[in-house]
N, C-alpha and C positions, 0 to 999 in steps of 0.2 A: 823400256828395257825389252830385246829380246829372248822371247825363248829358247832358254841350255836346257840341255839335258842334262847338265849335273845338276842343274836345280830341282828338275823332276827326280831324280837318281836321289838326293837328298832327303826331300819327304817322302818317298820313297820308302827308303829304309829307317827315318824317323816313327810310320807309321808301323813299321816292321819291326820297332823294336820293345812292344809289346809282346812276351811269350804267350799270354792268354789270346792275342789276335792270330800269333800262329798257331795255336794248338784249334784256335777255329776254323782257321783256313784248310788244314789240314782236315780235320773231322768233315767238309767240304767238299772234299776230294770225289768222296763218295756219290756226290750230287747235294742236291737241293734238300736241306731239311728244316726243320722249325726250329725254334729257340730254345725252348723244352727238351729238345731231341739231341740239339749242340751242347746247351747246358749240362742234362747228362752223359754224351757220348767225351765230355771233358770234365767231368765230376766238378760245375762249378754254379752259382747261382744263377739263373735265368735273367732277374735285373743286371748281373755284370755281364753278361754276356751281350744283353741286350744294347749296353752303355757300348761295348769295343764294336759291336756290329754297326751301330752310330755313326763311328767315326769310320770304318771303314768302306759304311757307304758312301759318306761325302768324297772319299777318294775313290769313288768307282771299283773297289778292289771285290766287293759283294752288291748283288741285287736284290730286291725284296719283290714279293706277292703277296696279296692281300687274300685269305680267302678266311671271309665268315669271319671270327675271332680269332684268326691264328695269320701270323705271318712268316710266312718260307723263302729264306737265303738258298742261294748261289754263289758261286766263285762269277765275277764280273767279266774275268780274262782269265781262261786255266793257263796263260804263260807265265803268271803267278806264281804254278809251281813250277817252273823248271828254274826261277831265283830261291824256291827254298829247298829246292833239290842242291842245287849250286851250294849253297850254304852248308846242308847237310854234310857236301862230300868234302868239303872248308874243312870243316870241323874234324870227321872222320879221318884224312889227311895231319891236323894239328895232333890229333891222338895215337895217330903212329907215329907219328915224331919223335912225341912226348915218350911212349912207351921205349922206342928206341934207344931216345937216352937214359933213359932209367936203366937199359939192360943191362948198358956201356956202363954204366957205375957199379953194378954188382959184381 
């Protein structure tokens, strides 16, 4: 089989459709931080954090560094965000919509 891009396009946003991997990705933005440091900049436990960073190292999406006892993510490719920018303004757009027609009913 060759390679599609909707194949890739597919896991993709499989991988993307984890909120706790985007609110990492996002905490991210910033630069490179430890597990500890995403865990609380997302009020979430460090094991679970640990588990989505996991998976989205295997998709290239974050990097890791090893220093001493602690290991420090990355965003893999920052054009990462400009699909959950993309999404963002999805959403943003669905919500004026949405309010629009609600006005129309009042």
């Amino acid at each position: 089989m060759t390679f599609q891009p909707s194949y890739f396009k597919a896991d993709l946003f499989k991988v993307l459709s984890n909120p706790v991997r985007i609110q990492i990705l996002n905490a991210l933005r910033i630069g490179e931080q430890s597990v500890n440091s995403i865990a609380q900049w997302i009020e979430a436990e460090p094991s679970a954090v640990s588990q989505q960073l996991a998976v989205m190292r295997r998709y290239n999406l974050v990097r890791s560094r090893k220093q001493g006892n602690f290991a420090y993510y990355s965003v893999g490719d920052p054009t990462i965000f400009k699909v959950l920018d993309s999404a963002l303004e999805l959403f943003n757009n669905h919500v004026i919509e949405m309010r629009e027609s609600l006005q129309k009913l009042e």
